[in-house]
C-alpha positions as CSV (number, residue, x, y, z in Angstrom):
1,X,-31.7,17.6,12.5
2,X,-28.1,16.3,13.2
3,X,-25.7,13.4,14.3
4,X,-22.4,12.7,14.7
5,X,-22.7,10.4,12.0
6,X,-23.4,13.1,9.4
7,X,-25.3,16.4,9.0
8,X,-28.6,16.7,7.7
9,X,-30.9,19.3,7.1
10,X,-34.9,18.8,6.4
11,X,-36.1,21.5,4.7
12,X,-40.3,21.2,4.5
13,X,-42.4,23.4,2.4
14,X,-44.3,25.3,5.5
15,X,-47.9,24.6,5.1
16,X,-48.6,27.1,7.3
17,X,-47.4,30.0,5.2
18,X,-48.8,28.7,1.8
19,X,-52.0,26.7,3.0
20,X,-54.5,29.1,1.7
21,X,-52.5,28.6,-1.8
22,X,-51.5,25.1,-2.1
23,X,-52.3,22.1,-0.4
24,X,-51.8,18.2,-1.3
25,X,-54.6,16.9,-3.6
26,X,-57.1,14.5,-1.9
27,X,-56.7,12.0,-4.8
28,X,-52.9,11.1,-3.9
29,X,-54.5,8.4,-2.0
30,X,-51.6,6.5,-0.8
31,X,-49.6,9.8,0.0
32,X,-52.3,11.6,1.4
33,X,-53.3,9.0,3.7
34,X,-50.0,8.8,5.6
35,X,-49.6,12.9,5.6
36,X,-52.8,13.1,7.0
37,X,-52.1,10.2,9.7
38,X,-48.2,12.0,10.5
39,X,-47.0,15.6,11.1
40,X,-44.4,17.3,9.2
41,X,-42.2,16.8,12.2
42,X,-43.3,13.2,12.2
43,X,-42.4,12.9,8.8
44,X,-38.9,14.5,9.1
45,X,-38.1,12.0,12.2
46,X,-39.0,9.3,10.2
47,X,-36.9,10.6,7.0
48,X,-33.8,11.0,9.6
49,X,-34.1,7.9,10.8
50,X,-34.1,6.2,7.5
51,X,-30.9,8.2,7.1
52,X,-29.3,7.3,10.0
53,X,-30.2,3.4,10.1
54,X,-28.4,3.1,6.7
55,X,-24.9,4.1,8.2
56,X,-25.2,2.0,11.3
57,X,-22.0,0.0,12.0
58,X,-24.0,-3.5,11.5
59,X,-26.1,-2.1,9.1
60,X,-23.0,-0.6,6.9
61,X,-21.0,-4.0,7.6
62,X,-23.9,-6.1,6.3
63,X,-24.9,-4.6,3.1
64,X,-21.4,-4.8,1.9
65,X,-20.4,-7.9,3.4
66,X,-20.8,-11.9,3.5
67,X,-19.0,-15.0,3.8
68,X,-19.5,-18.4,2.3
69,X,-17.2,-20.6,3.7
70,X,-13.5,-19.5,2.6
71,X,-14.8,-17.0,0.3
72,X,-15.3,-13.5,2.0
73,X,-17.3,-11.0,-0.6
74,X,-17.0,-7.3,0.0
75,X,-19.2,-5.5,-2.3
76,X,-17.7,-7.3,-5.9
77,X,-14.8,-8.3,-5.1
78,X,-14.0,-11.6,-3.5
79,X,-11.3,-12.5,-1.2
80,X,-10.3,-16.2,0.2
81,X,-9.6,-16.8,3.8
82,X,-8.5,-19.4,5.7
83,X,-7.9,-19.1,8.7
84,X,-5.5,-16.1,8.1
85,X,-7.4,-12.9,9.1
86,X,-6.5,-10.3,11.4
87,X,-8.4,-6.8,12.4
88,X,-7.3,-3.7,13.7
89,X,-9.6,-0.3,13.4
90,X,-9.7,3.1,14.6
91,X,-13.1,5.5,15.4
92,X,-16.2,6.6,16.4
93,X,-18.2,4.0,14.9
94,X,-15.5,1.2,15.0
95,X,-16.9,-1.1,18.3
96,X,-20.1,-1.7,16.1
97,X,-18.6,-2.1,12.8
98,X,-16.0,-4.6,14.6
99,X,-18.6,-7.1,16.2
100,X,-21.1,-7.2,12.5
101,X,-17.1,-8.2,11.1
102,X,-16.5,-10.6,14.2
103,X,-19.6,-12.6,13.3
104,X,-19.3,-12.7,10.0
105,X,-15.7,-13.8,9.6
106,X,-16.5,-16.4,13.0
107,X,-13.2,-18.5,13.6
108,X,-11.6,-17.2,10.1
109,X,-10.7,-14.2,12.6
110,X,-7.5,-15.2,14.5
111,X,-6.8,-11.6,16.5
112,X,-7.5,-8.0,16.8
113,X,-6.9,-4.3,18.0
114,X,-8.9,-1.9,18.0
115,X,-9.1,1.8,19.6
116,X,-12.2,3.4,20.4
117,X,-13.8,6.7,22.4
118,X,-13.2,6.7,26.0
119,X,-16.2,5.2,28.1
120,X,-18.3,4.7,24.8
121,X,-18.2,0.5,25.7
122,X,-20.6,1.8,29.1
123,X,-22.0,4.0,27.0
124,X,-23.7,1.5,24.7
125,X,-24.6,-0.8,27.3
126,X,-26.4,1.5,29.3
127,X,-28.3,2.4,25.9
128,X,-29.1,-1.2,25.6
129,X,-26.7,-1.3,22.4
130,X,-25.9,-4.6,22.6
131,X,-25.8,-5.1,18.9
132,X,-23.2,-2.8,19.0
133,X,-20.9,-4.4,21.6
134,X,-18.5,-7.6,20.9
135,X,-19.4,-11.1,22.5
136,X,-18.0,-12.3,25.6
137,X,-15.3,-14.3,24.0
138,X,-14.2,-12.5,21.5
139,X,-11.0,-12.7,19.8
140,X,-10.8,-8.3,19.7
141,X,-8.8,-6.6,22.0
142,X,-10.3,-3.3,22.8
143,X,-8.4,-0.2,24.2
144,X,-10.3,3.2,24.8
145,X,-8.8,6.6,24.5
146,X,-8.9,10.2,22.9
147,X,-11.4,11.4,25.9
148,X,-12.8,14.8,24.7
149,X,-11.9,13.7,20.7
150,X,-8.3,14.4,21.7
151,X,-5.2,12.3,21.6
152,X,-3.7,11.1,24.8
153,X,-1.4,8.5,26.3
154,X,-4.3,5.8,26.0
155,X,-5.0,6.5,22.5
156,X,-0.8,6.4,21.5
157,X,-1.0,2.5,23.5
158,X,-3.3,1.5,21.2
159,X,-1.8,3.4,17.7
160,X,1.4,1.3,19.1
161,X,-0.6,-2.2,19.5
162,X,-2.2,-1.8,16.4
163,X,1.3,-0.8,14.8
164,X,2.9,-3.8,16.5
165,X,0.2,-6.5,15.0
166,X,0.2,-4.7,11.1
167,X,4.1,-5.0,11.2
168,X,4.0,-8.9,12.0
169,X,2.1,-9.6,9.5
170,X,3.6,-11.8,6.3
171,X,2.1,-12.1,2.5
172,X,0.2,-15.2,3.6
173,X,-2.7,-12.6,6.1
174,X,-5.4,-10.6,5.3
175,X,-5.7,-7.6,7.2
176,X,-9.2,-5.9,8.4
177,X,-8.7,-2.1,8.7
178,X,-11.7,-0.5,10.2
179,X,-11.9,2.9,10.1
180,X,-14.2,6.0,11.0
181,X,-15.1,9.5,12.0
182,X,-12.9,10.1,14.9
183,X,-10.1,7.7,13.7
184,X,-7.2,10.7,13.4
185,X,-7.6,11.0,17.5
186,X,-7.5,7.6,18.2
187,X,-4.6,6.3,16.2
188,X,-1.6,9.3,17.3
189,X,1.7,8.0,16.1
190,X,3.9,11.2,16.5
191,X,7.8,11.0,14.2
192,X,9.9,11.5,17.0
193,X,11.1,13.8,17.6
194,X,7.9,15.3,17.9
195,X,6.0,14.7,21.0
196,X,2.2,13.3,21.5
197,X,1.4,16.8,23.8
198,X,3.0,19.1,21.0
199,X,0.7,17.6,18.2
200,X,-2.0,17.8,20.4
201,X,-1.3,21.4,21.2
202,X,-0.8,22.0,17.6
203,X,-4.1,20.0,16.5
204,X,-6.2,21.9,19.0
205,X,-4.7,25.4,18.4
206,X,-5.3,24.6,14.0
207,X,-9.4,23.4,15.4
208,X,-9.8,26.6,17.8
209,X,-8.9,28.7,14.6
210,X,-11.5,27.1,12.4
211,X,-9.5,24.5,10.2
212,X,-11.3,22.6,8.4
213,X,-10.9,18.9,8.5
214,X,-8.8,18.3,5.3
215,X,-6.3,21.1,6.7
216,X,-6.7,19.5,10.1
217,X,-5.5,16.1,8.8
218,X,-2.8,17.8,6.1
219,X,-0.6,18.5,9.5
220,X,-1.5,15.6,11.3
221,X,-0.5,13.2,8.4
222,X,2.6,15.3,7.8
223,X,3.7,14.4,11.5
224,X,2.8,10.9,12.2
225,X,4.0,7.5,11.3
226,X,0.3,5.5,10.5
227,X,-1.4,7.9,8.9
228,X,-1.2,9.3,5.0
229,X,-0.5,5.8,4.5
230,X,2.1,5.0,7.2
231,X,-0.5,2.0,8.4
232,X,-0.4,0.4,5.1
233,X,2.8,0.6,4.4
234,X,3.4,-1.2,8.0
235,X,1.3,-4.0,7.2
236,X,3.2,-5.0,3.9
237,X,3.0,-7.6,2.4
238,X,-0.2,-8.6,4.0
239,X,-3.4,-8.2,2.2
240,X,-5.0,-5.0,3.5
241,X,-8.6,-4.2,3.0
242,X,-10.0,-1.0,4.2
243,X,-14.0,-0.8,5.4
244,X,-14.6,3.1,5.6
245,X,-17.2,5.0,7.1
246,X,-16.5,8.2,5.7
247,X,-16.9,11.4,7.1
248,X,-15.3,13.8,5.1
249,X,-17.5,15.7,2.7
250,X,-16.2,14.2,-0.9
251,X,-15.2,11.3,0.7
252,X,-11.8,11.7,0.1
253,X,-10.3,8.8,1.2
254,X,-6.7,10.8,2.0
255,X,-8.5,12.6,4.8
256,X,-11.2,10.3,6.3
257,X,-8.8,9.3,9.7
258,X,-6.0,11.5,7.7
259,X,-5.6,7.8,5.3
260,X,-3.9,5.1,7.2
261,X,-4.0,3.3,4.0
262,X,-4.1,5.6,1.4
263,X,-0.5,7.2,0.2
264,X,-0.5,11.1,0.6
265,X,-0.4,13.5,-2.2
266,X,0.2,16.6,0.7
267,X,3.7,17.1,1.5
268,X,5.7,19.0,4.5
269,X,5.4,22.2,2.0
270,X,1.5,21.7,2.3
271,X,1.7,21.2,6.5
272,X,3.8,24.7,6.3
273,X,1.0,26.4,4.3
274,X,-1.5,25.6,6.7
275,X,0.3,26.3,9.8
276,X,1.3,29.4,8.0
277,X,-2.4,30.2,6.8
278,X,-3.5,30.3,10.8
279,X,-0.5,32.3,11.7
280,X,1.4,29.1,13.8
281,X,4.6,29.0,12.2
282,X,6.2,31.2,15.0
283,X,4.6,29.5,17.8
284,X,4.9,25.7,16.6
285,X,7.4,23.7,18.9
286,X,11.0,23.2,17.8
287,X,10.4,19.4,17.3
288,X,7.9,20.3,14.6
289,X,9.9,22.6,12.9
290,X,12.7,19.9,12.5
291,X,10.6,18.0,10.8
292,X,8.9,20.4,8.5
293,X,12.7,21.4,7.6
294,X,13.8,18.1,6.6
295,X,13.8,17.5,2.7
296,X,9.9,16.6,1.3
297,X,10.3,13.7,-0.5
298,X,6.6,13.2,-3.4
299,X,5.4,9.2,-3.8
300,X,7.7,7.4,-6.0
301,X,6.3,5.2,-9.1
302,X,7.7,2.0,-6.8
303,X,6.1,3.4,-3.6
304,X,2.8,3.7,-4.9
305,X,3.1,0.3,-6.5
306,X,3.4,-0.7,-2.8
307,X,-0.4,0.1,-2.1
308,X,-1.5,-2.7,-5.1
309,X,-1.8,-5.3,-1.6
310,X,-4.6,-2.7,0.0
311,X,-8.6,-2.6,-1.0
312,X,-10.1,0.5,0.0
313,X,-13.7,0.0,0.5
314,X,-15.9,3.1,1.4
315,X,-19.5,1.4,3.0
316,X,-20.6,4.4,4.9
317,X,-20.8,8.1,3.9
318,X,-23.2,11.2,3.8
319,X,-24.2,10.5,0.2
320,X,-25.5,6.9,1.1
321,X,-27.5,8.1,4.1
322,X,-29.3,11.1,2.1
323,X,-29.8,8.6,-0.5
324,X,-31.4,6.5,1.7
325,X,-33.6,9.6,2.9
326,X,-34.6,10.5,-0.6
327,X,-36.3,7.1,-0.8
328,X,-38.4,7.1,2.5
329,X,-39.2,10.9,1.6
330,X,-40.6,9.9,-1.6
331,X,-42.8,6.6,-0.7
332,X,-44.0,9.4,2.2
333,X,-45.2,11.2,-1.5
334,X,-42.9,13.7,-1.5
335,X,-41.6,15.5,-4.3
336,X,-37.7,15.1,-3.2
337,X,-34.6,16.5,-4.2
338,X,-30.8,16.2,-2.6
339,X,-29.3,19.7,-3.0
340,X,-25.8,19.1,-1.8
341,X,-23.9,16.3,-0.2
342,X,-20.7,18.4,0.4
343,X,-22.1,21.4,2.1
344,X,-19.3,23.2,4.0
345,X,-18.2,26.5,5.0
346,X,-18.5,28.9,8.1
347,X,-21.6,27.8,10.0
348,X,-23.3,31.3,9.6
349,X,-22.9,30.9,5.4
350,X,-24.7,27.9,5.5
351,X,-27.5,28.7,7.6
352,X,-28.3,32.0,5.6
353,X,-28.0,29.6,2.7
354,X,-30.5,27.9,4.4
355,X,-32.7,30.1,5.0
356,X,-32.8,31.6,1.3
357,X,-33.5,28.2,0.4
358,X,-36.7,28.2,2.4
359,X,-37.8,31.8,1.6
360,X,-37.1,30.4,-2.3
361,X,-39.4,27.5,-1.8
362,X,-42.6,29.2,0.0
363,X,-42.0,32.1,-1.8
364,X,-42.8,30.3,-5.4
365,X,-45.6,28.3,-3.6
366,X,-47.5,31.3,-2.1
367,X,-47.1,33.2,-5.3
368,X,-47.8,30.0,-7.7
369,X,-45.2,31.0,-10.1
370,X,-41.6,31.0,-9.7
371,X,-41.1,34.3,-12.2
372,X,-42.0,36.3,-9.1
373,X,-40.1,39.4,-8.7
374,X,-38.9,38.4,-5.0
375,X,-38.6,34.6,-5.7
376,X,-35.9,35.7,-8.8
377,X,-34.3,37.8,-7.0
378,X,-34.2,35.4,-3.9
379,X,-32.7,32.8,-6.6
380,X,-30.2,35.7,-7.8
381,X,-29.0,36.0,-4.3
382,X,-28.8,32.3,-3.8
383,X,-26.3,31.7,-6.8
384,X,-24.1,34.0,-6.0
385,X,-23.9,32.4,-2.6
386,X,-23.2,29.4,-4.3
387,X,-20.8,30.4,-6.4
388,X,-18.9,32.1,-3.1
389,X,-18.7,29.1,-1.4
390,X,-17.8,27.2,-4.0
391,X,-20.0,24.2,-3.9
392,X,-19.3,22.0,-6.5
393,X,-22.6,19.9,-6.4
394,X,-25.4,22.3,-5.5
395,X,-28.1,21.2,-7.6
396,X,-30.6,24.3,-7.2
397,X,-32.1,23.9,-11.0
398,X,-33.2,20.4,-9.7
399,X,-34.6,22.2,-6.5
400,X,-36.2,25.0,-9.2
401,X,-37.5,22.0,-11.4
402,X,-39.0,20.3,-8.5
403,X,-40.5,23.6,-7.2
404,X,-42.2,24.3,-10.6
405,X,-43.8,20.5,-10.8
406,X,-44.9,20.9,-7.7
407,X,-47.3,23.6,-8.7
408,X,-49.2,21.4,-10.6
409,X,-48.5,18.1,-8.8
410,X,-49.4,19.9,-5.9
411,X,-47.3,17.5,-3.9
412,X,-45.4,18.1,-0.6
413,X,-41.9,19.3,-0.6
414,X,-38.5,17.8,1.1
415,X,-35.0,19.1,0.1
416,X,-32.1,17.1,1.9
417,X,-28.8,18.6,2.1
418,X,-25.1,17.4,3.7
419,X,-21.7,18.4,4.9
420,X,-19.7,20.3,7.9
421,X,-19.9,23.3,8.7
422,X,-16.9,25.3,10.5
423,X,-17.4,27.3,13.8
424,X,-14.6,29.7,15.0
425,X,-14.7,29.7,18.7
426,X,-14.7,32.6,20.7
427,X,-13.9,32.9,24.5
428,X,-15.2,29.6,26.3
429,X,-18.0,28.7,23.4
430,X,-19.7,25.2,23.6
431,X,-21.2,22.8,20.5
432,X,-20.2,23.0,17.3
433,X,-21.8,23.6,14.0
434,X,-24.8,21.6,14.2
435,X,-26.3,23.4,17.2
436,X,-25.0,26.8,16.0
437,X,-26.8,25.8,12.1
């Protein structure tokens, strides 16, 4: 099961190939009840769900979030306000996460921009999201843009209002950066001489070829004046707090929206490695090229000092939401383990990752013991895979540990995993990785 908000993948011990072998116990009263009463699908919906409703906008925005009077509490930290706050935010997720921030900050808010996905304002309504949409007088301006998840001339007016309002801004403001999945396409800031159309061009050419995210937002960074910090720096010397919905696997805050507000560590040497890497230097417009040739300057001691006047607060990710999931998938009375929250690689690596997983599992149920000829070699094969795709997090001697107690607990099975897989296109192919997973 999938969403744009993240990846997931429910992986069920299949009662079907080990029921003469293993079944729950009757006695797991509480637990039995419900899986009696729900399917495995039903129970996977319901898991999802739980997933998903942690990293709604409001949702995100409230957990992390409250006012009392002139004192605004993100998380721990506290911040006064009086009458001094602006808001600007980029992304998929933004229109939501901007009207849970409208109604908590009330008339503390004084103005804000903020760029979104084409049509998704008709979108919601016609979903009955009106949770999701801002109120009829709000103090918000919305622009819409980046149709298809690409930059265009709608998205650049709005990278220039919110540009505009940070660069107003004096030490006495507290700025509201709101920022999502989606963010890099809706906040395009080209350096001249470069033009919007040639880093489009560029961007979609790096995508077609299979670049992954971090590469994706390496170049785009390297040629734009918000992002890998450019945003920040803008606002100086307001107060500039960041709420992130990540949706980078690591949650690397340089690449979620390519870091508005976070000073880059990549430098033009880095942009040349990529574009080198899927064979672009040749074909990359002049304009880029004068840029890429100019001298790379690294982040000086006093530059960095610069970003003391931005909070970065990260209040949506992958490893919240399969958090969440662990918990409902445990009061359902499953035994319940997280095997990876930065699963990445070509789409067709990860499924036959996948599906080793699953063989692993019912394998070790049907046989009752996991010192089964096929079920070591199975677990053989899956470690190397692991070690291939270098997954730093792949917990599979939690996923052995929890197969072995489940022999004798004889309860259920759930293993949650997330990331982003890559696709490499070929001719006119449609989805992406979820569908092809």
């Amino acid at each position: 099961m999938v969403t744009a908000l993240g990846r997931y993948l429910w992986l069920h011990s299949n009662h079907q190939l080990v029921y003469k072998n293993w079944q729950p116990r009757k006695h797991l009263r509480s637990a039995s009840v419900i899986i009696r009463k729900m399917s495995l699908q039903q129970h996977g919906l319901v898991i999802f769900q739980t997933a998903i409703n942690a990293v709604l906008p409001q949702n995100m925005i409230k957990n992390n979030m409250s006012r009392e009077g002139d004192r605004l509490m993100i998380q721990n930290q506290c911040f006064p306000v009086h009458k001094n706050v602006y808001l600007v935010g980029f992304g998929k997720a933004v229109l939501g996460m901007a009207a849970a921030v409208e109604e908590i900050l009330g008339d503390q808010l004084l103005k804000g921009v903020i760029s979104v996905p084409f049509g998704i304002q008709k979108i919601l309504r016609l979903a009955g999201k009106e949770d999701m949409l801002l109120r009829p007088q709000t103090k918000i301006h919305v622009m819409e843009g980046a149709r298809y998840n690409l930059p265009d001339e709608n998205a650049l007016k709005a990278a220039n209002s919110i540009r505009h309002l940070a660069q107003g801004l004096t030490a006495n403001d507290l700025l509201f950066v709101l920022i999502s999945g989606g963010g890099s396409a809706l906040l395009p800031a080209p350096i001249p001489p470069v033009t919007l159309e040639e880093k489009q061009s560029l961007t979609k050419q790096l995508a077609a070829k299979g670049a992954t995210i971090q590469e994706l937002n390496t170049v785009r960074k390297t040629l734009s004046l918000l992002k890998g910090g450019g945003l920040a720096r803008a606002a100086y010397p307001a107060q500039v707090v960041s709420l992130i919905m990540s949706d980078v696997i690591g949650d690397d805050l340089e690449f979620v929206a390519s870091g508005p507000t976070v000073p880059s560590s990549q430098s033009k040497e880095d942009c040349h490695t990529v574009l080198s890497k899927y064979n672009l230097i040749q074909s990359m417009p002049e304009s880029v090229k004068e840029i890429l040739s100019q001298p790379s300057t690294s982040l000086s001691q006093e530059e960095t000092q610069d970003f003391a006047h931005v909070c970065n607060f990260v209040v949506g990710s992958n490893a919240i939401a399969l958090e969440e999931a662990k918990s409902k998938s445990e009061s359902l009375g499953y035994n319940t383990s997280v095997l990876s929250t930065v699963m990445s690689g070509d789409v067709r690596t990860v499924a036959r990752l996948y599906s080793l997983l699953i063989s692993y599992v019912c394998s070790v149920l049907a046989a009752a013991s996991s010192k089964c000829v096929h079920a070591s070699n199975l677990k053989n094969e899956i470690l190397q895979m692991v070690a291939d795709m270098g997954l730093p997090d792949f917990h599979l001697d939690g996923c052995v540990a929890l197969v072995e107690d489940t022999l004798s607990s004889r309860k259920p099975i759930c293993l949650l995993a997330g990331g982003e897989t890559t696709v490499r296109l070929q001719g006119k192919g449609e989805f992406g990785g979820d569908v092809n997973i």
